[in-house]
C-alpha positions as CSV (number, residue, x, y, z in Angstrom):
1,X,0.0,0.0,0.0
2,X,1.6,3.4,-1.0
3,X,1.0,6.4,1.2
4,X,3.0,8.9,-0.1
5,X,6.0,9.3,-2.9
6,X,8.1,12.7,-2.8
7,X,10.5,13.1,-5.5
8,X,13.1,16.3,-5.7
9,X,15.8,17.6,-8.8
10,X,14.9,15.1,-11.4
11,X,13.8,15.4,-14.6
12,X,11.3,18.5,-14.5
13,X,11.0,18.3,-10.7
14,X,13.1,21.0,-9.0
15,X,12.0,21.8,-5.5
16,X,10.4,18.4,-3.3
17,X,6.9,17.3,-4.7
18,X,4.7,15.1,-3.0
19,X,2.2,12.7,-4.3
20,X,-0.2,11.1,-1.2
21,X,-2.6,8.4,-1.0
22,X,-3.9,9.7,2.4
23,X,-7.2,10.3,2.2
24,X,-8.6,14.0,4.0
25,X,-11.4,13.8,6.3
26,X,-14.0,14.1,3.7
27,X,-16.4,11.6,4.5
28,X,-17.8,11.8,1.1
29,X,-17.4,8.0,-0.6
30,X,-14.7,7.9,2.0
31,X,-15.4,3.8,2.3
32,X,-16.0,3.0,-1.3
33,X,-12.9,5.2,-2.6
34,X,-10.3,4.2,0.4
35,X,-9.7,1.8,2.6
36,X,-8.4,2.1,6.5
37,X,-4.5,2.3,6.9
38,X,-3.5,-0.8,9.5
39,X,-2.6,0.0,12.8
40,X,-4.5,3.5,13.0
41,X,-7.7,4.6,14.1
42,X,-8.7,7.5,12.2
43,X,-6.4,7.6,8.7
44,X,-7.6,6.1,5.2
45,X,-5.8,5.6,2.3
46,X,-6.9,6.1,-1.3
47,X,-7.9,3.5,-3.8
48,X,-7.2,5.8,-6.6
49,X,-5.8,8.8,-7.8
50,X,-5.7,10.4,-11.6
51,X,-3.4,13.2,-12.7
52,X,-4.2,15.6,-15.2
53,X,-2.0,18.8,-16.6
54,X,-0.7,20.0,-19.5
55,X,1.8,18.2,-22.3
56,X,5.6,18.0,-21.2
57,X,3.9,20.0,-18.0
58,X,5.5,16.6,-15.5
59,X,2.8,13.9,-15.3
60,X,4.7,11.2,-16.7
61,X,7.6,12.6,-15.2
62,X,6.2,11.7,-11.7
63,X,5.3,8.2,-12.9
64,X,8.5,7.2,-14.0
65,X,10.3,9.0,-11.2
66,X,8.2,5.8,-8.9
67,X,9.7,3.5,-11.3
68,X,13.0,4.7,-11.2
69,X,13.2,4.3,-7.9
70,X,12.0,1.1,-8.3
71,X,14.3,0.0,-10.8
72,X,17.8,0.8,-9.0
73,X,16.7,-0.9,-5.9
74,X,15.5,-4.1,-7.8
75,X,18.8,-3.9,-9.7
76,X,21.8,-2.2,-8.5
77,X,23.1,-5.3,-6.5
78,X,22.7,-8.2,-9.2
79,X,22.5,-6.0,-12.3
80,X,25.1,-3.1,-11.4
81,X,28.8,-3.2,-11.4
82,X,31.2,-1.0,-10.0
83,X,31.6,2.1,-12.6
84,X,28.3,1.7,-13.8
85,X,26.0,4.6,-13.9
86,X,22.0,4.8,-12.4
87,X,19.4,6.0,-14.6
88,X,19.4,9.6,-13.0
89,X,18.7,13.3,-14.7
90,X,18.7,16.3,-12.3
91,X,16.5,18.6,-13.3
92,X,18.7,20.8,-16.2
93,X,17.4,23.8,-16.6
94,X,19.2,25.5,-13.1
95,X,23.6,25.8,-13.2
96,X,23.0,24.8,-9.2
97,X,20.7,21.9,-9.8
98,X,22.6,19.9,-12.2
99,X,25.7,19.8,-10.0
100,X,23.2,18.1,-6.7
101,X,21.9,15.0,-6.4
102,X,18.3,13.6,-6.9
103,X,16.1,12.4,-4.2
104,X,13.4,10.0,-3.8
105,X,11.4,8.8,-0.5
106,X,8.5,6.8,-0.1
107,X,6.3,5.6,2.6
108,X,4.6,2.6,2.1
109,X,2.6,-0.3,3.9
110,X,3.7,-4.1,3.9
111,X,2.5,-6.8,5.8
112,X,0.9,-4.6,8.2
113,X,4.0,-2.4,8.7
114,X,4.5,1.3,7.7
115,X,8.0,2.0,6.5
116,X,9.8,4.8,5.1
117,X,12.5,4.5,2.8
118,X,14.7,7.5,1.0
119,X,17.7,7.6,-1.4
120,X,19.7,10.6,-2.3
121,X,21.7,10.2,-5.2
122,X,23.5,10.7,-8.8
123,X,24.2,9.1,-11.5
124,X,27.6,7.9,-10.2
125,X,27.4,7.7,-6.4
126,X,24.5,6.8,-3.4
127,X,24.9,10.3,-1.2
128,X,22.3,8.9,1.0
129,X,20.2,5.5,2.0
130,X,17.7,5.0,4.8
131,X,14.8,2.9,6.4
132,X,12.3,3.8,9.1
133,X,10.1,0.8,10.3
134,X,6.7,1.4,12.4
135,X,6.5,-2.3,13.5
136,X,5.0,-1.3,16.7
137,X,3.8,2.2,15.5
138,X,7.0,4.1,16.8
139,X,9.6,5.1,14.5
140,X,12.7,2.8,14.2
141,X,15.8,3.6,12.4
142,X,16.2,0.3,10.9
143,X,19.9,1.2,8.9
144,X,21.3,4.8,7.4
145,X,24.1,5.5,5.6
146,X,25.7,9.0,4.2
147,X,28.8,9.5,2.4
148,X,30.6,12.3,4.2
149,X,34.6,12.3,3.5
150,X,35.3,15.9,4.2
151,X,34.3,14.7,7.9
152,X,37.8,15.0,9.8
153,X,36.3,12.9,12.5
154,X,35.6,10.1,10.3
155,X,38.2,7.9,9.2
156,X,35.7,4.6,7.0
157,X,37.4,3.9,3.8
158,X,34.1,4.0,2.1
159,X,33.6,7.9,3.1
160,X,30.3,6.6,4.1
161,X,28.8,7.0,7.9
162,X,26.8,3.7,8.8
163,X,24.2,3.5,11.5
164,X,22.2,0.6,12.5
165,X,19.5,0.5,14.8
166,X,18.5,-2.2,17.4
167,X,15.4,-3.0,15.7
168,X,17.1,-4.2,13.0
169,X,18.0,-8.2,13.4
170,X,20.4,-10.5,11.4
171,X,23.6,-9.9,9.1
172,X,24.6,-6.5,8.5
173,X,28.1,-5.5,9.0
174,X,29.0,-8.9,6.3
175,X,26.4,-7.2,3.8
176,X,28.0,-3.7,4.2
177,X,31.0,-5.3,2.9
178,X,29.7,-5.7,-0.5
179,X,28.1,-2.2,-0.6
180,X,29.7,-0.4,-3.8
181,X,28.9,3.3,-4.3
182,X,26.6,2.6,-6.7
183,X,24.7,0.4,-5.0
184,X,22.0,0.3,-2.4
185,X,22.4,-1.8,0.8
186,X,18.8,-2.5,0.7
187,X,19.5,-4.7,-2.5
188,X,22.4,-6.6,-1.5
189,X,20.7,-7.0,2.2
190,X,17.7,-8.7,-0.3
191,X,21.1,-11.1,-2.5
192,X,22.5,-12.5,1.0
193,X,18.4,-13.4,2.4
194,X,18.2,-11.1,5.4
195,X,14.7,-11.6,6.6
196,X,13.6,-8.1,7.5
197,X,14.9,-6.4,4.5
198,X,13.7,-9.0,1.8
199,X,10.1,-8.5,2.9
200,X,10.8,-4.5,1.9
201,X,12.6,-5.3,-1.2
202,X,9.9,-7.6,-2.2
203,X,7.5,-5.0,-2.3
204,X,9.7,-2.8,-4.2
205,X,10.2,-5.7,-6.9
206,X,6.5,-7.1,-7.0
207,X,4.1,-3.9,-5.8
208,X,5.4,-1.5,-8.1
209,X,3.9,-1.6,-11.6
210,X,4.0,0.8,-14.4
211,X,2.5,0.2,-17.6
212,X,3.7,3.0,-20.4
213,X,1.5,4.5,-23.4
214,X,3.6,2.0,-25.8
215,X,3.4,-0.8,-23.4
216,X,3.3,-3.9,-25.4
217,X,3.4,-7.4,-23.4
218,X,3.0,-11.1,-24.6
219,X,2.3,-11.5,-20.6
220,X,-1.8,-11.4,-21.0
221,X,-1.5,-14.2,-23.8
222,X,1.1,-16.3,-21.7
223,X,-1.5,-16.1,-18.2
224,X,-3.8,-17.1,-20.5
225,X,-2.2,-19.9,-21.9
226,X,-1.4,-21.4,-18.8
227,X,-4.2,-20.9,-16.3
228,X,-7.5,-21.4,-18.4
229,X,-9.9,-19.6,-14.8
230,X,-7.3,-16.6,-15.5
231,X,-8.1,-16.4,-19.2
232,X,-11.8,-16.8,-18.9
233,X,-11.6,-14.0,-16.2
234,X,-9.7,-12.0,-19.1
235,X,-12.9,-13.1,-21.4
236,X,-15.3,-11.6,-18.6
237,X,-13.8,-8.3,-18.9
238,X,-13.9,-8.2,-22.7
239,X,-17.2,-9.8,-23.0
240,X,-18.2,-6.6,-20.7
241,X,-16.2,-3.9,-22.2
242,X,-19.2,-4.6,-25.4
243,X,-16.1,-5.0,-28.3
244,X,-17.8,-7.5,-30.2
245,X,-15.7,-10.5,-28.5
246,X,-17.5,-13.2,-26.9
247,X,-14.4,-15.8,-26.1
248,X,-10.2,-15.9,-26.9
249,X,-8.2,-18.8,-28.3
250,X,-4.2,-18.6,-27.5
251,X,-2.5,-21.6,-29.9
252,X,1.5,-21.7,-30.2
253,X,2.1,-21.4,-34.1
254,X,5.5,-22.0,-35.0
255,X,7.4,-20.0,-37.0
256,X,7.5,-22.3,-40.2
257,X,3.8,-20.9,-40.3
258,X,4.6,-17.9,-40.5
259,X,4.2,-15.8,-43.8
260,X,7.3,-15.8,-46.1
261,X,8.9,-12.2,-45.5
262,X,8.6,-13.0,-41.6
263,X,10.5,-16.5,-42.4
264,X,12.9,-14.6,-44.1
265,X,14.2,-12.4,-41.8
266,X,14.3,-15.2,-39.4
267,X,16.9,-17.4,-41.8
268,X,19.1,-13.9,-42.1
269,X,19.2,-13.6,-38.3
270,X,20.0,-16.9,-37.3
271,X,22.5,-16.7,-40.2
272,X,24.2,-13.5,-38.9
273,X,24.4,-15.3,-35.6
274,X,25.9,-18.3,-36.5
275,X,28.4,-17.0,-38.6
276,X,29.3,-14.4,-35.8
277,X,29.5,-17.4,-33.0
278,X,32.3,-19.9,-32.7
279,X,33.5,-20.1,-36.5
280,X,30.8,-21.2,-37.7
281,X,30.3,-24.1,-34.7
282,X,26.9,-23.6,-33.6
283,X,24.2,-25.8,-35.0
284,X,22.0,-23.9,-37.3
285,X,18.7,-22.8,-36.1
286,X,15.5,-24.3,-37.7
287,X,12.3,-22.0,-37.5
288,X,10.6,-25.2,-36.8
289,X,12.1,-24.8,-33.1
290,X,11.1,-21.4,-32.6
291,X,7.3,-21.0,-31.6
292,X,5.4,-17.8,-30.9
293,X,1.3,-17.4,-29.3
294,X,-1.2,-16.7,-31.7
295,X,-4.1,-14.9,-30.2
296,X,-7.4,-15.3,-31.6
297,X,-10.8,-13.6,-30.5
298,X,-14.5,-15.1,-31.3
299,X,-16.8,-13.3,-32.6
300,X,-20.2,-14.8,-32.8
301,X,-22.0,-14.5,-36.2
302,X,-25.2,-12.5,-36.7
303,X,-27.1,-15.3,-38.3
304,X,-26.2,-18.1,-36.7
305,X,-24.6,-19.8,-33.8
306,X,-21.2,-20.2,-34.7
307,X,-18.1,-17.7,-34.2
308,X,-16.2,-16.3,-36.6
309,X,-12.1,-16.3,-35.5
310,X,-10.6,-12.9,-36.2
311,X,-6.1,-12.2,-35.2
312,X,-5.9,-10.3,-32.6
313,X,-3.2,-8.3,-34.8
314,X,-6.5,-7.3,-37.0
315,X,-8.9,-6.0,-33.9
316,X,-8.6,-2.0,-33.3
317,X,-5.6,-0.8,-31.6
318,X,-8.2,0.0,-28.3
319,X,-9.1,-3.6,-28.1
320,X,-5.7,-4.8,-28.0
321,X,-4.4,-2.7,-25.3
322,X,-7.5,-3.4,-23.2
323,X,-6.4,-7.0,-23.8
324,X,-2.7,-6.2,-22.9
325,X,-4.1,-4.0,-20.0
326,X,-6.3,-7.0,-19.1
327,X,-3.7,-9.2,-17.2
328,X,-1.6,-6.7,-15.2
329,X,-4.8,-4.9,-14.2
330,X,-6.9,-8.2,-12.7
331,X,-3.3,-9.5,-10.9
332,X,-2.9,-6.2,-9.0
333,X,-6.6,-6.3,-7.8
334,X,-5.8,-10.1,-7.2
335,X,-2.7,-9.1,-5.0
336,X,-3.3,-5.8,-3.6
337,X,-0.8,-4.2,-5.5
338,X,0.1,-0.5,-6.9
339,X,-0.4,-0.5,-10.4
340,X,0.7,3.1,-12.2
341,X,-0.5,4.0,-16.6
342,X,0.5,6.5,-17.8
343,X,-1.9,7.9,-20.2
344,X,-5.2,5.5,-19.7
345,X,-7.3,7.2,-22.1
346,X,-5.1,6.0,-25.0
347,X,-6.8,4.1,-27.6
348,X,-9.4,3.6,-24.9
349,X,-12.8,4.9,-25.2
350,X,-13.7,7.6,-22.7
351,X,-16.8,5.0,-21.0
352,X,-14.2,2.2,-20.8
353,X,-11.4,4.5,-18.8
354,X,-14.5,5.5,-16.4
355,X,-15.2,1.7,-16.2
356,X,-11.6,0.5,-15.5
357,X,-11.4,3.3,-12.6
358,X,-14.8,2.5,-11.1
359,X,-13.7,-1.0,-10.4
360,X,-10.7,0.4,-7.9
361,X,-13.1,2.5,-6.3
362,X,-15.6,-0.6,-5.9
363,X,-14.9,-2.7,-2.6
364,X,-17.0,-5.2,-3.6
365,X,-14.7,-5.9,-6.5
366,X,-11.4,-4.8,-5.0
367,X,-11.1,-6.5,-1.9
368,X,-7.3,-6.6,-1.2
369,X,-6.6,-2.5,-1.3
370,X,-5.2,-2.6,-4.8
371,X,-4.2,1.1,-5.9
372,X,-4.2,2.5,-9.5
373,X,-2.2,5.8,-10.1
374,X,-2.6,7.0,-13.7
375,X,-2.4,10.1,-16.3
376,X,-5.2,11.0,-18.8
377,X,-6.2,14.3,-20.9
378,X,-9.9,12.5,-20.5
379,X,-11.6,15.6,-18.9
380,X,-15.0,13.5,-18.6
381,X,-12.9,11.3,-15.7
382,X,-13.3,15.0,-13.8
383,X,-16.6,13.8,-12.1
384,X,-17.9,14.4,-8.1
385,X,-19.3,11.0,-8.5
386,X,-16.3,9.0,-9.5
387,X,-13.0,10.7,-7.4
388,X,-13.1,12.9,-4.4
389,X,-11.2,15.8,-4.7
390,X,-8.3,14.4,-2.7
391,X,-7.7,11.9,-5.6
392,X,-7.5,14.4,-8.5
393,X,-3.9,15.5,-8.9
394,X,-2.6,18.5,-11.0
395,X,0.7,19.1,-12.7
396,X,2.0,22.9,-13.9
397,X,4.7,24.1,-15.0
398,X,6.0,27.1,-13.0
399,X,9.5,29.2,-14.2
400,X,10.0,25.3,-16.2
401,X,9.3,23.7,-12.7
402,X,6.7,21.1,-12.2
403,X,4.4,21.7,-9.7
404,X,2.6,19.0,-8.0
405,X,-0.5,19.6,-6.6
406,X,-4.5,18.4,-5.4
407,X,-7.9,19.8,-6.2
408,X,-8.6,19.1,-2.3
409,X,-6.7,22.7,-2.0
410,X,-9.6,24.4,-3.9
411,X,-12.1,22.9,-1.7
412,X,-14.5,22.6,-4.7
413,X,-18.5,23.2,-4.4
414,X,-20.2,19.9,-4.0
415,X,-22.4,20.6,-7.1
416,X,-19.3,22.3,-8.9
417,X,-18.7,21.4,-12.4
418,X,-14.9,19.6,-12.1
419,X,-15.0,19.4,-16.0
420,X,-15.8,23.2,-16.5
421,X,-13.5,24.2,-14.1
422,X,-10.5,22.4,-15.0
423,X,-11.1,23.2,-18.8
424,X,-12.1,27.0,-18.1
425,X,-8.7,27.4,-15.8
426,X,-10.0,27.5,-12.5
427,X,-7.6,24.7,-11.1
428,X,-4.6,25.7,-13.7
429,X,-2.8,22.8,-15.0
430,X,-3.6,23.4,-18.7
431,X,-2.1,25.1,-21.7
432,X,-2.4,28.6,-22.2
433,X,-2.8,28.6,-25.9
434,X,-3.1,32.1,-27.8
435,X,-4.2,30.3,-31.1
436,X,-2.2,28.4,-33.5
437,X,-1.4,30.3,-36.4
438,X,0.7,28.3,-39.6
């Protein structure tokens, strides 16, 4: 469960911006559109929260800021090594800024306990690295470390300052061993099994999920391949989203069946390859080996009983992503989990986004606290009777700066018109456009 993400110099983020799931004591659809936070009395958490602004104005820029973060602690043990460089841009447009690190920190909810978790950071070096754990609802410094050489009172090789609190059990000053500067001790804690930290890692690795306006997965197809209750749950959704498809067939088609051109290309590959490996050693590759899914939807005729098998490569490009969308989006509901699109709306009809949101917002439906974070231009989402105002989120530009911030602060009318508003200025967050002249 994610409570709150704050992200500071990087990308188009200058000064500290802060993205929370906390719910404010609104009670309207306050127990359809969040859930309690465990281990407190009087705090929800949000089910939902969408994110409207103006092109290149930040939204995707906060989105990807979560999966960076995600990213580096996932890899930077067992992917990075030492000299390599994290996938970190300040924000530019400042002499001062480029020259300081980035900094992430989120506050999150696993297995019942709140932790907090910050890096500070450039593309080169970990500045900073820390862990607060709430396992009996005080604040325990789990581990820190801060790289500090100028320090005449420090003498660590490392330049770094290590502190480790009594709440944390099990290996550390082995694991700190391994610790590069570009790496997180978080991750390598994770490598060498230490029970306390795994559990945060794990939600780092598994919670996390971001699906991109070009996202384009076989994973869908594959669930759907191998658990048949999974794919007819997939069905369901189409069968409900009204595109025509009443069933799906997934059959592995090698690529001997393949049209010509596709064959082809195949042969010239595999010929590249063999002649680049091992002097010409490795057995040649038959297209015979090599199978790919095919994905076929039913359609039912209009005259008859029967159903008509149509490539999914020939539906519109809407119905496939809502087919690609299908899988991540009915395992995070499954799991609880934090799933994060950037840009819903694409290729989707505006009814369908609404529908897709709804279903986060419905307990009946999403019983484990799943959370959906996502980006849309879709101004018909801006609706009393689908978010609260504490789950509308606007981004602006300000002096090139993007500034992060909630319709909650306007404390709009309760029969306000969201969509008027936003499109007539009255929340900011859109383009100031003088007309377009060519």
């Amino acid at each position: 469960m994610l409570v709150e993400f704050s992200v500071e110099n990087y990308r188009s983020f200058k000064e500290r911006q802060t993205l929370s799931m906390v719910a404010s004591e609104d009670e309207v659809m306050l127990h359809s559109n969040s859930f309690p936070m465990p281990r407190t009395k009087d705090l929800h958490l949000l089910t939902s929260a969408v994110i409207y602004g103006a092109n290149a104005s930040g939204k995707s820029n906060l989105l990807r800021a979560m999966q960076t973060l995600r990213n580096i602690v996932v890899s930077s043990a067992s992917r990075m090594q030492m000299g390599d460089k994290f996938d970190i841009e300040p924000f530019l447009l400042n002499a001062e800024s480029k020259k300081q690190p980035t900094s992430f920190e989120v506050i999150f909810i696993n297995n019942q306990i709140r932790y907090e978790y910050g890096l500070t950071l450039d593309e080169k070096r970990v500045y900073e690295e820390w862990l607060l754990a709430y396992p009996k609802g005080r604040a325990q410094t789990w581990f820190s470390r801060t790289y500090n050489p100028e320090n005449p009172d420090f003498k660590a090789d490392d330049g770094y300052e290590w502190s480790f609190g009594t709440g944390l059990k099990g290996e550390k000053e082995r694991i700190k061993k391994f610790v590069r500067p570009n790496s997180l001790f978080l991750s390598h804690a994770a490598q060498n099994n230490h029970p306390q930290l795994t559990e945060v890692f794990q939600w780092f690795r598994t919670n996390l999920n971001l699906i991109s306006p070009d996202f384009s997965s076989p994973y869908t197809a594959h669930r759907c391949q191998e658990d048949k209750e999974f794919c007819q749950e997939v069905v369901n959704l189409l069968i409900q989203a009204d595109i025509g498809i009443s069933d799906i067939e997934i059959e592995m088609r090698s690529f001997s069946s393949l049209p010509d051109e596709i064959k082809t290309v195949f042969e010239n590959i595999t010929d590249v390859i063999q002649r680049n490996e091992n002097n010409n050693k490795t057995p040649k590759m038959n297209a015979d080996d090599f199978h790919i899914l095919g994905i076929q939807a039913m359609h039912k005729m209009m005259d008859s009983e029967k159903f008509v098998p149509l490539d999914m490569g020939d539906e519109s490009e809407g119905t496939q992503r809502l087919f690609e969308l299908a899988g991540p989006w009915l395992n995070v509901l499954k799991d609880g989990e934090l799933l994060m699109i950037d840009e819903l709306d694409r290729s989707l009809h505006p009814v369908l986004s609404t529908a897709l949101a709804r279903i986060f917002n419905n307990p009946d439906i999403n019983k484990n606290n799943a959370q959906l974070i996502f980006t849309t231009h879709d101004t018909s989402l801006l609706d009393g009777e689908i978010f609260r105002p504490d789950q509308i989120w606007f981004t602006e530009k300000d002096k090139s700066m993007t500034k992060l911030y909630s319709l909650h602060e306007f404390k709009p009318c309760e029969d306000e018109s969201l969509q008027k508003g936003y499109l007539k200025g009255r929340y900011g967050a859109i383009p100031f456009v003088g007309g377009l002249n060519i």
